[in-house]
N, C-alpha and C positions, 0 to 999 in steps of 0.2 A: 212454496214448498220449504218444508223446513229441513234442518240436519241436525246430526248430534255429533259432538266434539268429542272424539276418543282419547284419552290419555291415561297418565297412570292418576290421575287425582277422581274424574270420572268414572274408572272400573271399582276402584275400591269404594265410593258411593254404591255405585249398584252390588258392590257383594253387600254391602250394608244395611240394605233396603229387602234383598232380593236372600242372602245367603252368600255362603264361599264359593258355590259353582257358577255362579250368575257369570254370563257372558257376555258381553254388549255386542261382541261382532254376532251372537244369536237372537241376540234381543233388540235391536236396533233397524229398523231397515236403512237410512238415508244415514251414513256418516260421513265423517271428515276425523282426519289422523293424520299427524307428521311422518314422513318414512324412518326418520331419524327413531319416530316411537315405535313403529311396527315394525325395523329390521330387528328390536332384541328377541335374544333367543324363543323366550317364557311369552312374549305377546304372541309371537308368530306361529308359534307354537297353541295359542290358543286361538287362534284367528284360525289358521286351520283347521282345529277341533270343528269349525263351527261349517266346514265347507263340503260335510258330508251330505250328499241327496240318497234318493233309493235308488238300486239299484235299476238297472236298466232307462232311469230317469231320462228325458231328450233333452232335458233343460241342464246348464252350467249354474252354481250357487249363486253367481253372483252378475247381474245384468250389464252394470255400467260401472268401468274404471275411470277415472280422471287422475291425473297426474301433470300436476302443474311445475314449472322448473324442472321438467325430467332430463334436463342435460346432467344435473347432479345424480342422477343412476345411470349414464350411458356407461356401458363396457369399457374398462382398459384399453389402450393399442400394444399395451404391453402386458406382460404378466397376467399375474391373478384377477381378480374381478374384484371391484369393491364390495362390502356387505349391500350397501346397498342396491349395487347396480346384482348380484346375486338372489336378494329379495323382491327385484321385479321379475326376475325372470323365473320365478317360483311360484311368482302371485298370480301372473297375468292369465295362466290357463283356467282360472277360475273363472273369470268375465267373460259374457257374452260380447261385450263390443267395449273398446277403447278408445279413449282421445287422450291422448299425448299432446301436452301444450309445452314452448315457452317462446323465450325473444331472442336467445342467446344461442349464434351460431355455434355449430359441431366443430368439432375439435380440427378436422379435415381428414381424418383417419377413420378407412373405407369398414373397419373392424368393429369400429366405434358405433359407425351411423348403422351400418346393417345389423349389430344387435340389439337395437334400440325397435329398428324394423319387425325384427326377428318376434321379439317381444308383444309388437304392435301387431303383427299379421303371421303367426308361423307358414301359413299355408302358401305364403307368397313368397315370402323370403327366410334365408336361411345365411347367417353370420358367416363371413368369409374377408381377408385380406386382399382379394383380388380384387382390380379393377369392375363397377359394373359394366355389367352388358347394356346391351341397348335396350334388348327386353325386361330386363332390370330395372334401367332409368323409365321404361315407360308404368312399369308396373308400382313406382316410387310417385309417378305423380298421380297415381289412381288414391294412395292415401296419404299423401302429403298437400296441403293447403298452407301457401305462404303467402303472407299479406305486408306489404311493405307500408310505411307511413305514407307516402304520400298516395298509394291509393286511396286508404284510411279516409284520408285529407278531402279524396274527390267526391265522395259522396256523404261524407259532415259539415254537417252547418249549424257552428263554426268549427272550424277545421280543431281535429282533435290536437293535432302534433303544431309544434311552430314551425317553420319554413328556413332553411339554411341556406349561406349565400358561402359560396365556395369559390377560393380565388390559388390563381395558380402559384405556387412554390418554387421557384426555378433550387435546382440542388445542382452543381458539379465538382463530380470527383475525377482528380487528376489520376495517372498512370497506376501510380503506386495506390492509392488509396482502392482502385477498382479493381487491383490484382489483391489486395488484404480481403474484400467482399467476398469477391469471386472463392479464395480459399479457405474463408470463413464457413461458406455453404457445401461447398466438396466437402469439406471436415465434418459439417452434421450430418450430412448425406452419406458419410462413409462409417459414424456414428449409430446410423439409426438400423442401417445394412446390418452391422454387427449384431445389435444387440436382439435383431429380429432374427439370427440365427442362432444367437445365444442357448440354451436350456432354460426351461420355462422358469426355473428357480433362482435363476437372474436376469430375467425380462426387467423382473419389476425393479431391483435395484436401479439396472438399466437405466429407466426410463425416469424413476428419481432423479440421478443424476445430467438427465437430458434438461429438465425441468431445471437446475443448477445452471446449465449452460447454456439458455434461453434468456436467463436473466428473468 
């Protein structure tokens, strides 16, 4: 199966071959595009042009999404949304079905991961700050598949990943040094309280400066 590589050097080929109207998201079936290239305004913008059916059609434009590294579009836990975590959730009601890849665990922020869901399945999940439910977590592993190396490992021959020998660390902190911890984490924790009551229009300063004080 082949594909075609979208970019700005590729479109202007085909307006060149084809005319100024020539569209590759119309004229292409199997592509491949950086989000980086499809969040600007004037692609997205014609990428859409191209996602028109007839009307009363049962079918969506577009069959199959892949999105690889999609932790780089997951939702803020603060503020605004990035452009591009804003152009998946613009784009995704066009495909009929999605797969969402990468290796790179979520961020741990409940905002995060359910809008990425959200994006993944509206019908099941809906973006929110709260704690999941139980019905929640069961309905996350209905489309979530996570594969760790060393399952990887149990059914390749030769094992894909290398094998890590892990030895214990002994750490002890005295009185003082586990009362500085202790007050370190109250202090982000009373941090992150604020700025999630904040106004939405210093969320994202916020959270900037959260990212400052994580080191």
């Amino acid at each position: 199966m082949t594909f075609d590589i979208v970019d700005r050097q590729a479109t202007y080929a085909l307006s060149q071959r084809f005319g100024l109207d020539a569209n590759p998201w119309r004229m292409l079936p199997r592509l491949i595009t950086s989000y980086d290239y499809l969040k600007q305004s004037d692609v997205f913008e014609q990428f859409r042009a191209a996602c028109h059916l007839p009307v009363g059609s049962p079918h969506l434009p577009w069959d199959l999404l892949i999105v690889d590294e999609v932790h780089n579009l997951t939702p803020a836990p603060f503020g605004e949304e990035s452009d591009a975590a804003r152009m998946l959730r613009l784009l995704a009601p066009w495909f009929e079905h999605k797969l969402f890849l990468t290796a790179t665990p979520h961020n741990r922020h409940t905002r995060s991961f359910t809008g990425l869901l959200e994006a993944l399945d509206p019908v099941r999940f809906t973006r929110t700050s709260e704690p999941l439910t139980t019905s929640e977590r069961t309905r996350v592993e209905e489309v979530v598949v996570r594969r760790l190396k060393s399952e990887i490992n149990a059914v390749t021959n030769p094992p894909r990943f290398g094998s890590r020998t892990l030895r214990e660390v002994c750490s002890h902190l005295d009185t003082a040094e586990r009362g500085l911890a202790d007050a370190y984490q109250a202090f982000r924790a009373r941090l992150y309280a604020l700025i999630a009551s904040a106004p939405r229009r210093k969320q994202h300063a916020g959270a900037f400066r959260m990212v400052e004080i994580n080191g």
